[in-house]
C-alpha positions as CSV (number, residue, x, y, z in Angstrom):
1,X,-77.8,-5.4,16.4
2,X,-79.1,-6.8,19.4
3,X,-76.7,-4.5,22.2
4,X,-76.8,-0.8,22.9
5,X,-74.2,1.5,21.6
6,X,-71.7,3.4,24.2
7,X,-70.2,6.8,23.5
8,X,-67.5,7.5,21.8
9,X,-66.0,9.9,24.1
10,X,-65.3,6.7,26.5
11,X,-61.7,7.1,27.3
12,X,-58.9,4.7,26.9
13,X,-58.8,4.0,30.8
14,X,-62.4,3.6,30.9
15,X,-62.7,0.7,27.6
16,X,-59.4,-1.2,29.4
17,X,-61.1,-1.0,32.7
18,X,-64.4,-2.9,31.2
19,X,-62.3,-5.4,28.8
20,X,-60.3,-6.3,32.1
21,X,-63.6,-7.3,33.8
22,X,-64.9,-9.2,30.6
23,X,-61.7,-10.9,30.2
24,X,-62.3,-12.1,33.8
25,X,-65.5,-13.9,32.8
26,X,-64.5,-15.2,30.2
27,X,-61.1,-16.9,31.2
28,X,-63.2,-19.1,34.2
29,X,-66.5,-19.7,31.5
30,X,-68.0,-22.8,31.4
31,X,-70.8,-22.6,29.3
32,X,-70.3,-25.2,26.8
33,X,-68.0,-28.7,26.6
34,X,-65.3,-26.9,25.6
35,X,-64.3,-26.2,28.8
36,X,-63.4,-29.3,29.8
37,X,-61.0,-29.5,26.6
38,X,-58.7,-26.3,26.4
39,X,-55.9,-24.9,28.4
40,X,-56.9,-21.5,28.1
41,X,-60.2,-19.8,27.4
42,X,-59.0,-17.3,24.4
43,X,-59.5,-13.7,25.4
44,X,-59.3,-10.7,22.4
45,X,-56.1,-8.2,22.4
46,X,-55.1,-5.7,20.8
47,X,-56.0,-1.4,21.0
48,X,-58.9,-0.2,22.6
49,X,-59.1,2.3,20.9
50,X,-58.5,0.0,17.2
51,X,-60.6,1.8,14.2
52,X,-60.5,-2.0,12.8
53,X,-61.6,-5.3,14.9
54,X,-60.5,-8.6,13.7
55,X,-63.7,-11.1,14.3
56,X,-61.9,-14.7,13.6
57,X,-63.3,-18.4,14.6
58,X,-61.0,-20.1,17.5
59,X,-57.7,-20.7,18.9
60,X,-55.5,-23.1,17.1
61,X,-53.7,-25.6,19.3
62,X,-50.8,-22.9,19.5
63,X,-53.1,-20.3,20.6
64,X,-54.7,-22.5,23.0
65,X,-51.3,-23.1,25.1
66,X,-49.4,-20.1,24.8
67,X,-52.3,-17.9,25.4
68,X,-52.1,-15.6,22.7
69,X,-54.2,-14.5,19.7
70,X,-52.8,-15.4,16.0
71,X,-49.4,-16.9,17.1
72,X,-49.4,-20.5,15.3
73,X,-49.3,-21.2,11.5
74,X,-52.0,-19.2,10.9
75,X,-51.0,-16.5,12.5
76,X,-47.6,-16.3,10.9
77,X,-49.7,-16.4,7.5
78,X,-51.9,-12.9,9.1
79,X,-48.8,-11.3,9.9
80,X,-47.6,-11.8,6.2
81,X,-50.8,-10.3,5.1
82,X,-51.1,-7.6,7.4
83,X,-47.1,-6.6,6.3
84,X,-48.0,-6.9,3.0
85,X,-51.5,-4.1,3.8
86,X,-49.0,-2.0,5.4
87,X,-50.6,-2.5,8.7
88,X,-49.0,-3.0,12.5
89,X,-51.4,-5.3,14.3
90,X,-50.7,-3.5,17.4
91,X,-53.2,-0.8,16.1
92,X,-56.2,-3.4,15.8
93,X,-57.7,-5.4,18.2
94,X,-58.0,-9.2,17.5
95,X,-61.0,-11.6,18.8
96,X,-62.7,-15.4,18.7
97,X,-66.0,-15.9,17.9
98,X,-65.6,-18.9,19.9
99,X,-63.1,-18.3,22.7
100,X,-61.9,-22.0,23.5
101,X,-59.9,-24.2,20.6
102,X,-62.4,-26.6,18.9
103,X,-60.6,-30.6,19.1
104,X,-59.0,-31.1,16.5
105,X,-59.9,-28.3,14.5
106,X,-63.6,-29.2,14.0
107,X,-66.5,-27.2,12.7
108,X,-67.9,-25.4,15.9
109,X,-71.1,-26.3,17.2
110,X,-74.2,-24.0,17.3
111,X,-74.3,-24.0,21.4
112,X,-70.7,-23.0,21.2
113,X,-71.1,-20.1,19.3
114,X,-74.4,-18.8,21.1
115,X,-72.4,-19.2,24.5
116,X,-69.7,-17.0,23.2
117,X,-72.1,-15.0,21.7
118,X,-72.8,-12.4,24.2
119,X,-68.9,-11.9,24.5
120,X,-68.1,-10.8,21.4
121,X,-70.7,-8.5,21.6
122,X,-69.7,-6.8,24.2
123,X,-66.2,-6.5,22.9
124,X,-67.9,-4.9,19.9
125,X,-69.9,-2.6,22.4
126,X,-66.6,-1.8,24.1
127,X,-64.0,-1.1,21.4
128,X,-66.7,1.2,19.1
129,X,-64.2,0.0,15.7
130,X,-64.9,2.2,12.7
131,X,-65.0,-1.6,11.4
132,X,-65.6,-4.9,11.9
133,X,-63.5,-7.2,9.7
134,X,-65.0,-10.6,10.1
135,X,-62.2,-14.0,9.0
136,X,-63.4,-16.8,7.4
137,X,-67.0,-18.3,7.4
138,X,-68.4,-19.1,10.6
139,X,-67.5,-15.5,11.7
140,X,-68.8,-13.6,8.7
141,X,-71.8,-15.8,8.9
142,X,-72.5,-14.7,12.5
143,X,-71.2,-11.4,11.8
144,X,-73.6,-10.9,9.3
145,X,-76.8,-13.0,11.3
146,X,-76.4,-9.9,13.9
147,X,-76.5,-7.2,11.8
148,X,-79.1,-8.8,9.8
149,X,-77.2,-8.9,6.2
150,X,-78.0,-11.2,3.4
151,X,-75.5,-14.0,2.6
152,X,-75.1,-16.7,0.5
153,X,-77.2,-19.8,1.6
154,X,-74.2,-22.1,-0.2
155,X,-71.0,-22.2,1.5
156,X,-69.2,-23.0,-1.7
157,X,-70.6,-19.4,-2.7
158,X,-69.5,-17.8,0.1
159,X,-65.9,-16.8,-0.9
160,X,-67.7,-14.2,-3.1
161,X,-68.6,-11.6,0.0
162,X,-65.2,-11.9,0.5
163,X,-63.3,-8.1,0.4
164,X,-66.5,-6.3,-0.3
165,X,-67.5,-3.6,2.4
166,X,-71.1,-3.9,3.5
167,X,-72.6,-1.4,5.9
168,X,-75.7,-2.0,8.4
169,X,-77.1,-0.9,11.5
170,X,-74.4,2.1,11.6
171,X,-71.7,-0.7,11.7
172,X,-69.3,-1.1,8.7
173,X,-68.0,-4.9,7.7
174,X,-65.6,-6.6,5.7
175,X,-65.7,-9.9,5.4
176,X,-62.2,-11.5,4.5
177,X,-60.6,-15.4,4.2
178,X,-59.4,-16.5,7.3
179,X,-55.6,-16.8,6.7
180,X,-55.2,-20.2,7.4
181,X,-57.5,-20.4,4.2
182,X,-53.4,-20.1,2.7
183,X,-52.1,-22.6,4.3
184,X,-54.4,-25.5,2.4
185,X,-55.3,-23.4,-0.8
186,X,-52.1,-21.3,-1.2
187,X,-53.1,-20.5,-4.8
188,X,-54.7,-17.8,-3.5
189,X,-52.3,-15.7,-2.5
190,X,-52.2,-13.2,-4.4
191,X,-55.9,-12.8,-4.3
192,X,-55.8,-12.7,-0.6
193,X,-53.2,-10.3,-0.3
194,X,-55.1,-8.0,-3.0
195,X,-58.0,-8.7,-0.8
196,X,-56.7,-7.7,2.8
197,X,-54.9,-4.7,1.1
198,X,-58.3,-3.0,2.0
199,X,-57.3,-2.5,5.4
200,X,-55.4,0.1,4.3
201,X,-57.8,1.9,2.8
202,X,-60.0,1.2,5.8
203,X,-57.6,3.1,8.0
204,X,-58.0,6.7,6.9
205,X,-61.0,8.9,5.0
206,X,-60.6,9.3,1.6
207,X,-58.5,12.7,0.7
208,X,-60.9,14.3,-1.7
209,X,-63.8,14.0,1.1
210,X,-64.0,17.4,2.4
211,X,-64.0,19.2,-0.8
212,X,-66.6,16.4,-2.4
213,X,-69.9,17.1,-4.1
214,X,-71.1,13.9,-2.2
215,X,-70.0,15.7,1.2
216,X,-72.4,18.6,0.1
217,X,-75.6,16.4,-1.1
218,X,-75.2,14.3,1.8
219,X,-75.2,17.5,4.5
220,X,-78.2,18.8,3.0
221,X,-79.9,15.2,3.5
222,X,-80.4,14.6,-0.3
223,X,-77.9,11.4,-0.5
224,X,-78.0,8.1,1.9
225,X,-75.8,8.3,4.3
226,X,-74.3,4.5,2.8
227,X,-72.7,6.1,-0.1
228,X,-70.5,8.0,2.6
229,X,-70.1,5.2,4.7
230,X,-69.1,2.8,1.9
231,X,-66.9,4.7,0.0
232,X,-66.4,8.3,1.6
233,X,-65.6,6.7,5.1
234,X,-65.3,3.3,3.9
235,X,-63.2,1.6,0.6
236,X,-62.7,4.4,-1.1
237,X,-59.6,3.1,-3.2
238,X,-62.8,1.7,-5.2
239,X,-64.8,4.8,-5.8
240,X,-64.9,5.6,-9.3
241,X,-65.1,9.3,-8.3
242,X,-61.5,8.8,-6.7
243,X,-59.9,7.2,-9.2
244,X,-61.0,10.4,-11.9
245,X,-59.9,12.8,-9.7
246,X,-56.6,11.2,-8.5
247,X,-56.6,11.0,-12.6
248,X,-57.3,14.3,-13.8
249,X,-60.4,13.4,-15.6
250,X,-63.7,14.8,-15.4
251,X,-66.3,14.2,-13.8
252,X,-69.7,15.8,-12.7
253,X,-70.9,16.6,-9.7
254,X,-73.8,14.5,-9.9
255,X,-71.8,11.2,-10.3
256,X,-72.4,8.6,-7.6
257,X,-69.0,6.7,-5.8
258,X,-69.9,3.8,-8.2
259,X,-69.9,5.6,-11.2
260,X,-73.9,6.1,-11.8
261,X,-75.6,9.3,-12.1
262,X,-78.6,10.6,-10.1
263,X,-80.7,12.7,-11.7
264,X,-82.2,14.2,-8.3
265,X,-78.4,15.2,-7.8
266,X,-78.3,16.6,-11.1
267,X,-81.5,18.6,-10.9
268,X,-80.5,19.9,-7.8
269,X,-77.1,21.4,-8.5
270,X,-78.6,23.3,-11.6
271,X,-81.0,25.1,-9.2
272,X,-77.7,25.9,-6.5
């Protein structure tokens, strides 16, 4: 990632003070055309202190008068989700990749995502999430083109990052659909809602971490530190090592979150 990391012991105070002065700038931008189109230039909300950061693409027209982030169709859609993933938006913080509303709901132009760019970066620089939950396309795509992760080059294909966690530069993302992706293709509802149920998971450490082999290996610097990120720290719900425990079954200590076995592992807890 192109910024510099701040540290965590920043205090609530402090991270309000410094998205007060961003918002500032970016409420009287004029970097791009869009300017001369929107009522309001889009600033984030939400918790400073939010271990998840919603990454979406633009206002909608409802956004863009009222001022507010996720208030429109779309919005009522994300609120629907979010109930249904057991999660109060007033614990996340919410953002544009593109801070004014886009006419008519086009497809965003290049220069209108590079002049935002250096916003939602600092946002990211301010708020520190645990995770970065990118919505839809355009903001997984340039989600993903700053932390330097691999894609799919179609944009029919994309749909199948969609709910997996990936981890990079020590920043942890989940691409999701962007919800108004319901409100044309509602046959995916269920999907979706399966799909954004990971937030919960997102929002605590798995149960089982303290007393976990992989806690052990990793401490003694014999495991990659994505294994705990991923699933430790990360979507546990979909660590095979999880699901035997929380079922009684067994399981050796040499057994990766996905289910493989390394034989380093192996070799080393016969010689503890």
């Amino acid at each position: 990632m192109k910024g510099g990391a701040i540290s965590k012991a920043e205090t609530h105070g402090d991270k309000q003070n410094r998205i007060d002065g961003l918002n500032r700038m970016i409420r009287n931008c004029e970097k791009c055309g869009l300017a001369d189109t929107r009522h309001h230039a889009l600033v984030g909300e939400g918790n400073p202190d939010a271990r998840l950061m919603l990454i979406a693409l633009s206002p909608g027209e409802t956004e863009d008068v009222q001022n507010r982030m996720f208030i429109g169709p779309s919005g009522q859609v994300l609120d629907m989700l979010l109930q249904e993933a057991g999660i109060d938006r007033r614990f996340l913080y919410m953002t544009n990749l593109v801070k004014c509303m886009l006419p008519k709901n086009r497809r965003p132009k290049m220069i209108e995502i590079e002049s935002c760019s250096d916003y939602w970066r600092e946002e990211i620089q301010i708020i520190q999430p645990e995770f970065l939950v990118a919505l839809g396309y355009y903001a997984a795509r340039s989600v993903f083109n700053e932390y330097e992760l691999a894609y799919p080059e179609s944009k029919a294909e994309f749909p199948e990052v969609y709910g997996k966690l990936r981890f990079a530069a020590s920043q942890k993302i989940l691409p999701l659909p962007h919800p108004a992706s319901l409100l044309y293709h509602p046959q995916y509802k269920e999907e979706t809602i399966a799909q954004y149920k990971k937030l919960q998971t997102l929002s605590a450490d798995c149960i089982w971490f303290p007393a976990c082999p992989i806690k052990r290996f990793y401490e003694k610097g014999l495991l990659d530190r994505k294994w705990v990120e991923l699933y430790c720290r990360g979507d546990w719900a979909n660590c095979v090592r999880y699901r035997l425990e929380a079922e009684g079954k067994y399981h050796p200590d040499w057994m990766l979150p996905d289910g493989s076995d390394a034989e380093t592992l192996k070799e080393n807890n016969r010689n503890r």
